[in-house]
C-alpha positions in Angstrom: 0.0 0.0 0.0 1.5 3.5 -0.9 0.9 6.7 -0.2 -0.1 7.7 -3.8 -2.6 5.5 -3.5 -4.4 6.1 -0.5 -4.0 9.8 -1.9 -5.6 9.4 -4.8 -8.2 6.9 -3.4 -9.0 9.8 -1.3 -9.6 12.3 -3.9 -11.6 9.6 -6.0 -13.8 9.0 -3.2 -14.1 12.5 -1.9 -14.9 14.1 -5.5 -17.0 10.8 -6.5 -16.0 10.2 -9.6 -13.0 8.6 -11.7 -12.5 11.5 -14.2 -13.4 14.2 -11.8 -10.3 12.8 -9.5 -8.2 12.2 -12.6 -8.7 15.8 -13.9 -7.7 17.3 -10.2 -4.5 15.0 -10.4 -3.7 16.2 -13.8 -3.3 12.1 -14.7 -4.8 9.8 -16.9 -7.6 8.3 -16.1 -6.8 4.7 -16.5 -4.1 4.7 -15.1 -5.8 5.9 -11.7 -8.3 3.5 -12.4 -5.4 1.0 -12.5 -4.0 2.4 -9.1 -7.6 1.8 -7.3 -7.8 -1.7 -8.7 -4.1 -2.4 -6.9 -5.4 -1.0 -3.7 -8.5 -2.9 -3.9 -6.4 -6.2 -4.8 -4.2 -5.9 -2.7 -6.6 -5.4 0.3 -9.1 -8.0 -1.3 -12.1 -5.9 -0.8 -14.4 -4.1 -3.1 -13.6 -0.2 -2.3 -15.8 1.8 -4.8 -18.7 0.9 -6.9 -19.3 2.8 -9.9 -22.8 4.0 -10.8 -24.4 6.4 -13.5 -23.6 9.0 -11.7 -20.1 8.4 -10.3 -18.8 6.0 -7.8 -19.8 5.1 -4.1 -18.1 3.8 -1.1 -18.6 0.1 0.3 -18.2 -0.4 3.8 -14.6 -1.2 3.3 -14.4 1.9 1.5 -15.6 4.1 4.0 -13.4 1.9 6.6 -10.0 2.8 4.4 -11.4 6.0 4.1 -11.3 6.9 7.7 -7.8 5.3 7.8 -6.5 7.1 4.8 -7.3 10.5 5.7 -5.1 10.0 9.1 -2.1 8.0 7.1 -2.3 10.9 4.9 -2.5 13.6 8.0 -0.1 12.0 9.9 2.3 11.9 6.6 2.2 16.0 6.2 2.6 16.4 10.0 5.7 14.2 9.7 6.6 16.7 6.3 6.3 19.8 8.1 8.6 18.7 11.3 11.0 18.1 9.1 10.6 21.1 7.3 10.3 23.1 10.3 13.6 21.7 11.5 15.3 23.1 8.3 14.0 26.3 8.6 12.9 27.0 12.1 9.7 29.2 13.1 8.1 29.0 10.0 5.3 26.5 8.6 1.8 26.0 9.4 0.0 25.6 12.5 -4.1 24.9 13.4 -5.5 26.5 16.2 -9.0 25.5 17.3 -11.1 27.2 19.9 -15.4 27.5 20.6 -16.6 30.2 18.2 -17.6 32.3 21.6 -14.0 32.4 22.6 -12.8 33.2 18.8 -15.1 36.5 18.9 -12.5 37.6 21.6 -9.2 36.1 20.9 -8.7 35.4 17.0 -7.5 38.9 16.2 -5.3 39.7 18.9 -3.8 36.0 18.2 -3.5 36.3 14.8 -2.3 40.1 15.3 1.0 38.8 17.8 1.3 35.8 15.3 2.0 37.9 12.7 4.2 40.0 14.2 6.3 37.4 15.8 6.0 34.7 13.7 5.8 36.3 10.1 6.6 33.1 8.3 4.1 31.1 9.5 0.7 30.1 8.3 -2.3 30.4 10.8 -5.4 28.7 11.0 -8.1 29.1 13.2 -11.2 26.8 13.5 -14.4 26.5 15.4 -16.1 24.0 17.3 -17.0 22.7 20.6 -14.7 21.4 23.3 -16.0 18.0 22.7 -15.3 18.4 19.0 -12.2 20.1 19.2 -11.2 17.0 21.5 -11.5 14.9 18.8 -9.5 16.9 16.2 -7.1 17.3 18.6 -7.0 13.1 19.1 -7.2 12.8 15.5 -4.3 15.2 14.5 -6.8 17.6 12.6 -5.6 20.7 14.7 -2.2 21.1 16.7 -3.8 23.0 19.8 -7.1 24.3 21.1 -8.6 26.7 23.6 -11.2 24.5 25.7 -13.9 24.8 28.3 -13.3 21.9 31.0 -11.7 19.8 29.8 -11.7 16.4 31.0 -8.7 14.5 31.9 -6.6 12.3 29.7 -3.3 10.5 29.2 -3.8 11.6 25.5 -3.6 15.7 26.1 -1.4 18.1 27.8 -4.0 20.3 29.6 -2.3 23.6 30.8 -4.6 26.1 32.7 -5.2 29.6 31.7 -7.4 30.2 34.6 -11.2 30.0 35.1 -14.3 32.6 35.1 -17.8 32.6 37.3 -21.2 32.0 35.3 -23.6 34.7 34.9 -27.9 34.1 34.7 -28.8 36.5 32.0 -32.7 37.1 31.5 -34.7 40.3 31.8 -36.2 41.8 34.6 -39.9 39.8 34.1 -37.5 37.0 35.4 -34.5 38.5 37.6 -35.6 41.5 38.8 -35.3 41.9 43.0 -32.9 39.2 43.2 -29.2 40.6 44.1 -28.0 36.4 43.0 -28.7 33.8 41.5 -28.8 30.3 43.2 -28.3 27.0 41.2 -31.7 25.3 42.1 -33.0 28.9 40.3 -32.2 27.3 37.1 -34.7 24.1 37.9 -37.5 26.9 38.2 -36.9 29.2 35.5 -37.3 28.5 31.7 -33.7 28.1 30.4 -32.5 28.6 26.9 -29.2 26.5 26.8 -26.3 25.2 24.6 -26.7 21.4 22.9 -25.9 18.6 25.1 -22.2 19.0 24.3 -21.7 22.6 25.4 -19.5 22.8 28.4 -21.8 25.0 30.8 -24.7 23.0 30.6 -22.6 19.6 31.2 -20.9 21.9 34.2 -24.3 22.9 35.0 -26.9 20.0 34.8 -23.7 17.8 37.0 -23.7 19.9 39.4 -27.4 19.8 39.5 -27.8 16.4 39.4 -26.1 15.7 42.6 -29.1 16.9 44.6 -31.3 14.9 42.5 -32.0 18.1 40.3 -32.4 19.1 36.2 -31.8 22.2 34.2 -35.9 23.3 33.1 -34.8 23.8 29.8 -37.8 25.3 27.2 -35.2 25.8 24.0 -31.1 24.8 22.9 -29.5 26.2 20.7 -25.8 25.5 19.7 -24.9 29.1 19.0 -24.7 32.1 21.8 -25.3 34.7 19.8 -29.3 33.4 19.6 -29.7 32.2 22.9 -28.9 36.0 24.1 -31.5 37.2 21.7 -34.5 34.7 22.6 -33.8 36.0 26.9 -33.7 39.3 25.3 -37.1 38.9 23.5 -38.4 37.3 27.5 -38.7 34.2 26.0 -36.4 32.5 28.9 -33.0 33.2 31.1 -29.4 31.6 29.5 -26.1 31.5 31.1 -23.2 33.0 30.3 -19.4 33.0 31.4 -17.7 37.0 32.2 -15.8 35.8 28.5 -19.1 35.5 26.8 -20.4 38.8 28.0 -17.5 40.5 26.1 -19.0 39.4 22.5 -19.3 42.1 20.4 -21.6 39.7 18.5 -24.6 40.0 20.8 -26.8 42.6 22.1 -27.7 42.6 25.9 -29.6 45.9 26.2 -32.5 45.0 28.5 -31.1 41.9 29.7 -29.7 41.6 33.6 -26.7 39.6 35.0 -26.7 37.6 38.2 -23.7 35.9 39.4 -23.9 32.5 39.8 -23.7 31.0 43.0 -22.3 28.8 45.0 -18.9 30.6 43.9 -17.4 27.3 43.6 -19.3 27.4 40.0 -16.6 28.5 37.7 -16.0 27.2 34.1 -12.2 26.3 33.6 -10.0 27.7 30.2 -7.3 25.7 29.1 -4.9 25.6 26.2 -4.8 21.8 25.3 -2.1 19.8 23.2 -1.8 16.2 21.8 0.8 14.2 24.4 2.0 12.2 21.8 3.2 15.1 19.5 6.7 15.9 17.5 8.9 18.7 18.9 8.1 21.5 16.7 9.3 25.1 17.4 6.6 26.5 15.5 4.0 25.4 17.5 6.3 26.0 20.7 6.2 29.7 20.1 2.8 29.5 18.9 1.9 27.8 22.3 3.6 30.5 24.2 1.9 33.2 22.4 -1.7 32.1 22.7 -1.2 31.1 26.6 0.0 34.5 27.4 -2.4 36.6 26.0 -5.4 34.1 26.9 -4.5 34.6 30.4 -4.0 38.0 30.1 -7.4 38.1 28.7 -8.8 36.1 30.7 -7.6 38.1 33.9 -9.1 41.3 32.9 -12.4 40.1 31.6 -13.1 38.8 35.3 -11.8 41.7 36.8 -15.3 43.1 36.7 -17.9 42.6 39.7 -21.3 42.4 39.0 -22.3 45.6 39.6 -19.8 46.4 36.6 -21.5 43.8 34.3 -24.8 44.6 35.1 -24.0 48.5 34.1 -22.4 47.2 30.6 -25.4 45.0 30.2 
C-alpha cells in the first residue's frame, strides 16, 4: 500500500467520480483507475462501486477511508517537522477554539502571530470542546482553547485560569434578586447550549447531585441566539464574564446575576496532543496564545457584578 494511492483513493472518493479525480491529479484516467484496482487487490475488498452517476463507497471503503485520511495527516505532519527543522519558526499551524471564545481572541492572536511569527501560516477553526477534542485526538488541529476539559493521558492540559457563570434574563424573570442560586435554574425556563456545550454539562452535573435538572424550554448550539430569545423574554441563559465580552450580541435590556455557590466556575485551558513531535513553530505558537489568553482572561473577570450589570 502507498501513499499515492491512499492519496488518490482519497480524492476519487471524496470528489465521486473517476474523471473528476483524474482531472484534479492532472493524470490519466486509466491509469488511476489502475492504481484503485491495486489498492483494492491488494486489500481483497471491493472499495468503490461505480454508478451512473459516479462512484460510491462500500463499507470497506468508507473503513479505508477513515484510515486514509489519518495516514495521509499524519504523513504531512511528519513533512512539516521536518521542514520546520530546516527552517525554524516558519510552517503552518491549526489553532481550534469555541466560536464564543474566537469572537474575543482570534484577532489579537492572529495580530501577535503575525508580528512574531511572520513566516508562519495560521489557521483558526471553530467548534465545541467535545469536537475540538476529537480533532485534537485525530491530529486535525495542533492546539485548542477548551472549556473543561476532562482529563486524559492523551492531552497536555495547561490552565489559563477559570471565570464565574452569569444568569442572563430580563427583569420579568431577575428583577429583585441581588444572585442567583443554582436550584433557580430548575424553576426558571432556560435557553441552553446542545448537550455538548460545556456549561450545561458543568451545570446539569452539578445539579444532578441533589437529584436536580436544568428546566430547559429551548437549545440552541450558538450564543449569539440564545442572548436574543432572553432578550425577546422568552427565557433566562447563562453566560461565562468571557461570553459577556462578545461584540456579536446585544444585551440591552437583559440583567446579569452571578452565579452562585462561587465554587461554579468554568475552567479555560490551552490543550495539546501528548504524543506530538517537537516543533518550534508550535512551541512559540503555544507560548503566544497562553500569554495573551491569560491576560485576557484576567481582565475580563476583573469586573464585579455591579460592573456587568451597568455594561449589560
Amino acid at each position: 500500500m502507498e501513499i499515492k494511492q491512499l492519496s488518490h483513493f482519497v480524492r476519487v472518493a471524496e470528489l465521486g467520480s473517476f474523471s473528476r479525480a483524474a482531472s484534479f491529479l492532472n493524470i490519466a484516467q486509466p491509469a488511476l483507475s489502475k492504481q484503485i484496482f491495486q489498492l483494492e487487490q491488494e486489500l481483497k475488498e471491493t472499495l468503490l462501486i461505480r454508478t451512473g452517476r459516479g462512484v460510491t463507497l462500500t463499507e470497506a471503503g468508507e473503513t479505508l477511508l477513515a484510515h486514509a485520511r489519518t495516514i495521509l495527516n499524519h504523513v504531512g505532519k511528519t513533512y512539516e517537522a521536518i521542514e520546520n527543522i530546516r527552517r525554524g519558526k516558519s510552517g503552518r499551524v491549526i489553532l481550534g477554539m469555541p466560536a464564543i471564545m474566537s469572537n474575543i481572541m482570534a484577532v489579537p492572536v492572529i495580530a501577535a502571530l503575525r508580528t512574531e511569527l511572520t513566516d508562519a501560516e495560521v489557521t483558526v477553526v471553530h467548534g465545541h470542546s467535545s469536537k475540538l477534542q476529537e480533532w485534537l485526538l485525530s491530529g486535525q488541529i495542533d492546539m485548542a482553547l477548551m472549556f473543561n476539559t476532562p482529563p486524559s493521558p492523551l492531552l497536555e492540559v495547561y490552565s489559563l485560569g477559570d471565570e464565574p457563570l452569569w444568569l442572563l434574563g430580563t427583569p420579568q424573570f431577575l428583577e429583585g434578586r441581588k444572585q442567583a442560586r443554582l436550584r433557580l435554574l430548575t424553576e426558571l425556563p432556560m435557553i441552553m447550549g446542545t448537550r455538548s456545550n460545556s456549561v450545561r454539562v458543568l451545570l446539569a452535573t452539578e445539579l444532578a447531585k441533589a437529584g436536580q435538572a436544568l428546566n430547559i424550554v429551548f437549545e440552541l448550539e450558538a450564543f449569539e441566539p440564545r442572548v436574543e430569545l432572553a432578550r425577546q423574554g422568552h427565557g433566562c441563559t447563562v453566560a461565562s464574564t468571557w461570553s459577556l465580552s462578545s461584540k456579536q450580541c446585544d444585551f440591552t435590556g437583559l440583567m446579569a446575576l452571578r452565579l452562585v455557590p462561587s465554587d461554579i466556575r468554568i475552567a479555560v485551558h490551552l490543550v495539546l496532543p501528548a504524543r506530538r513531535a517537537r516543533n518550534k513553530l508550535h512551541d512559540a505558537t503555544f507560548t503566544i496564545v497562553r500569554d495573551i489568553g491569560r491576560r485576557m482572561l484576567h481582565d475580563e473577570c476583573a469586573g464585579d457584578a455591579g460592573i456587568l450589570e451597568k455594561r449589560l
